[in-house]
N, C-alpha and C positions, 0 to 999 in steps of 0.2 A: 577168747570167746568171740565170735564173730559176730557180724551183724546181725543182731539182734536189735535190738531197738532201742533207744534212748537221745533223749536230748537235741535238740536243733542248736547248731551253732552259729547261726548269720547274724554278722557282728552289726553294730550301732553305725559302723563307718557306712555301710551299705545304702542306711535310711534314704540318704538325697537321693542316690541314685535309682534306688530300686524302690519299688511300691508298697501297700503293709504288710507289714511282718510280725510274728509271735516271739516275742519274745520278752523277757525271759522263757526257757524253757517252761512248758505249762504240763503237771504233773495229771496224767487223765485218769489213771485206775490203779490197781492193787490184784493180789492174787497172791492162795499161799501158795509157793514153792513145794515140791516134796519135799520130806522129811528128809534133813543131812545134805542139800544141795550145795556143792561148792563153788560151782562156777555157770554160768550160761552161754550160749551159741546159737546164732542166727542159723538155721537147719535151710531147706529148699521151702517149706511149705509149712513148717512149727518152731518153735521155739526148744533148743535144747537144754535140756538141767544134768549135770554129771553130779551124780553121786557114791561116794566112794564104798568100798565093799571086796569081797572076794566071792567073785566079781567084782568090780564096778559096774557099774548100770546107766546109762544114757535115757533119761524118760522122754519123750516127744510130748511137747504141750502147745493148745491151742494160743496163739499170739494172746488174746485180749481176754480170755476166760480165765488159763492156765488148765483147763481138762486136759487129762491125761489121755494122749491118740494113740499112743504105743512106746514101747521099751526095748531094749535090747544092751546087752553085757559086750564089755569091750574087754579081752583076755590081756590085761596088763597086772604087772605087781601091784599087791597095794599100796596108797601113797597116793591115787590120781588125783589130782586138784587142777586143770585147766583143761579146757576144750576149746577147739576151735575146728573149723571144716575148710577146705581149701575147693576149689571151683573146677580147674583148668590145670593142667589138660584132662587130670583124672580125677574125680571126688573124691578125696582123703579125707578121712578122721585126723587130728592130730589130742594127744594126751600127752600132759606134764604128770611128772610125778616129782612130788616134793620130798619126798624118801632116799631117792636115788639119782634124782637129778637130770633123770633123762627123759626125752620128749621120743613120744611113739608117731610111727606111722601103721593107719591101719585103713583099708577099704572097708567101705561101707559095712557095717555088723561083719567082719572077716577076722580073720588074723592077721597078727603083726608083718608088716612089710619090711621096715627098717626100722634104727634108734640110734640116736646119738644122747649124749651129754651135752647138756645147756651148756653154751663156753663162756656166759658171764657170771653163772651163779646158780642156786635156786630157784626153778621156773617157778610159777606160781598160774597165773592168767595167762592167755594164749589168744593171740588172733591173728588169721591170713590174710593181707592184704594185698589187693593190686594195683590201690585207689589214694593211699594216705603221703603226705606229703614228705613224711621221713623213707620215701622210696616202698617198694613193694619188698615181699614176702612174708614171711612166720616171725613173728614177733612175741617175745616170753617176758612179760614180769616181772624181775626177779627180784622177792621181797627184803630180802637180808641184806642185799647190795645196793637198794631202791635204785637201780638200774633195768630198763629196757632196752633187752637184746633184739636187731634185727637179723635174721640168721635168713640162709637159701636152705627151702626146705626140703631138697632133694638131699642132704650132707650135714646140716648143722653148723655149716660155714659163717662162723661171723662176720656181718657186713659194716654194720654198724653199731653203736648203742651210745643213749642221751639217757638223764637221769628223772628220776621220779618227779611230780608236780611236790610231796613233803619230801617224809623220814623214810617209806617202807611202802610201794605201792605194788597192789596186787591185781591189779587189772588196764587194763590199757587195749582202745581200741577204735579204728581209727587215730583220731588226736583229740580224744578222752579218757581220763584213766579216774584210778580212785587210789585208795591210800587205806591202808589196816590202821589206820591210826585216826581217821578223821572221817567224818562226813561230810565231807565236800564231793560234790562231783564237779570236776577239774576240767579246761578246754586247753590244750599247749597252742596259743592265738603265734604262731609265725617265731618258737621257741620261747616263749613266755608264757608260762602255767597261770593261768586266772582261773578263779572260781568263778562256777556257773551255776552253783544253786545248794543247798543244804539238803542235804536228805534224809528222808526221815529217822531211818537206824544207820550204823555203822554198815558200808558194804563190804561183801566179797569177791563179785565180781559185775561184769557189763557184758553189754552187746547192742550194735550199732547195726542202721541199716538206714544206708540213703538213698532218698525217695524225688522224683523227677515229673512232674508234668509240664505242658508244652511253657508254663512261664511261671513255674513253681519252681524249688529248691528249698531240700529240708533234711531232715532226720527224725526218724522216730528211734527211740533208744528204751531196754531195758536193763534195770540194774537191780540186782540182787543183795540182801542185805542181812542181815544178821539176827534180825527180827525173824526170818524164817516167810518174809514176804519179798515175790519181785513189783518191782514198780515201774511203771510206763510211762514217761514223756513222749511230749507231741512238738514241734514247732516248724515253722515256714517262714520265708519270704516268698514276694510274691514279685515279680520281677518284671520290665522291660525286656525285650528282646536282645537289645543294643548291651545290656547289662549281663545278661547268663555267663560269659567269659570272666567278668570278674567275680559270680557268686561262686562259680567252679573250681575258679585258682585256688579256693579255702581249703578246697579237699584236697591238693596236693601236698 
C-alpha cells in the first residue's frame, strides 16, 4: 500500500537537536472504509481502498473524509489482497494476490502488463518505494513467512528480504508495518522493530506519506483495520536548518 498516510516517526534522539515535535504519533480522525476493504494506497490526489470481487474494485476516497471520488475494477483473479502504485518512470498499479501468489502489473484502470510470483512467499501488503532505508522498489508482506520481500519491479527479482516486527505481518510501508496478529503499529528504528502506538482494532493494512516544509519533517499515515474503519495519524518535528540532514537519514 503506499503512501498513504500514517504515523510520524522522529525519534526522541532528535529532541536536542531539533526543535518541537509531535510525538507520539497523535491519532486525528476515523472514517468507515468501504465494505470488505483489504488493503490501502497513497493514490496522486486520494486515498485508495482495494476491495476484492470478480472484479476487484479500487474505490478513490477523500484523504480526511473517506467520501467516495471514484472507482474503477482492476481485471485480476480473485484473491486481490495488496495495492500499491509506483511513480516513475510510468504510473503502475501493482496487485498481490493471496490465492495464487502473484503480484500484477497494470496501467492506470488498463489491463495487465506483466506478473510474476512473489519469490518469498504469500504476498499479502504491497508498497513502492524509492525513499525507505531497506533500499528502493516493490516490497510484499508475506504473511505466512512473516517475511518482507524487496523485489525489482520490472521482473519480481528478489533483492532483498528482512523479517516481520511479530509472528505474521501483513502490511509494511516505508519502515512501518503491522502484524495480523496484534495491534501494534510497528517503526523498524535502524533494524529494530519498536512499537509506536496501539490501535484501536486489529489491522490489515497501511499507507504512508512523507511530508516536508522549509523546516518541517513528518509523516502522516493511514491504517486500516478490521473494525471496518481507517484511521489517521499526524506527527512532526520541527527542525533547525543545520539539522534536516539528520531528520532525513530516518527515511533511508
Amino acid at each position: 500500500m503506499r503512501r498513504g498516510m500514517l504515523v510520524v516517526m522522529l525519534v526522541a534522539a532528535l529532541t536536542a537537536a531539533a526543535g518541537a515535535q509531535v510525538w507520539p504519533p497523535r491519532l486525528v480522525g476515523s472514517f468507515a472504509a468501504p465494505p470488505g476493504a483489504l488493503d490501502i494506497a497513497l493514490g496522486v490526489s486520494h486515498l485508495s481502498a482495494l476491495v476484492d470481487g470478480n472484479p476487484p474494485t479500487v474505490y478513490e476516497l477523500e484523504y480526511w473524509s473517506g467520501s467516495i471520488v471514484g472507482s474503477f475494477t482492476v481485471r485480476v483473479p480473485r484473491g486481490a489482497r495488496g495495492i500499491t502504485y509506483s511513480r516513475y518512470p510510468t504510473r503502475m498499479i501493482y496487485i498481490s494476490n493471496r490465492v495464487n501468489g502473484y503480484i500484477y502489473e497494470i496501467p492506470m484502470a488498463s489491463s495487465i502488463v506483466s506478473s510474476f510470483v512473489c519469490p518469498v512467499g504469500t504476498p499479502y501488503g504491497l508498497t513502492y518505494s524509492e525513499t525507505c532505508r531497506h533500499g528502493t522498489g516493490l516490497f510484499a508482506a508475506c504473511r505466512d513467512e512473516n517475511l518482507i520481500a524487496r523485489m525489482d519491479p520490472a521482473n519480481g527479482l528478489l533483492l532483498s528480504s528482512f523479517a516481520g516486527p511479530a509472528t505474521a505481518v501483513t502490511g509494511f510501508d516505508y519502515c512501518f508495518a503491522v502484524d495480523r496478529y496484534t495491534r501494534f503499529l510497528y517503526w523498524d528504528y535502524y533494524g529494530a522493530w519498536e512499537v509506536l502506538d496501539v490501535l484501536p482494532a486489529r489491522p490489515l493494512g497501511l499507507a504512508i506519506g512523507i511530508y516536508g516544509r522549509p523546516y518541517d519533517e513528518g509523516i502522516l499515515g493511514h491504517v486500516l483495520c478490521r473494525d471496518g474503519y481507517i484511521y489517521y495519524y499526524d506527527g512532526y518535528i520541527t527542525v533547525a536548518p543545520a539539522s534536516l540532514g539528520r531528520v532525513k537519514a530516518l527515511y533511508r
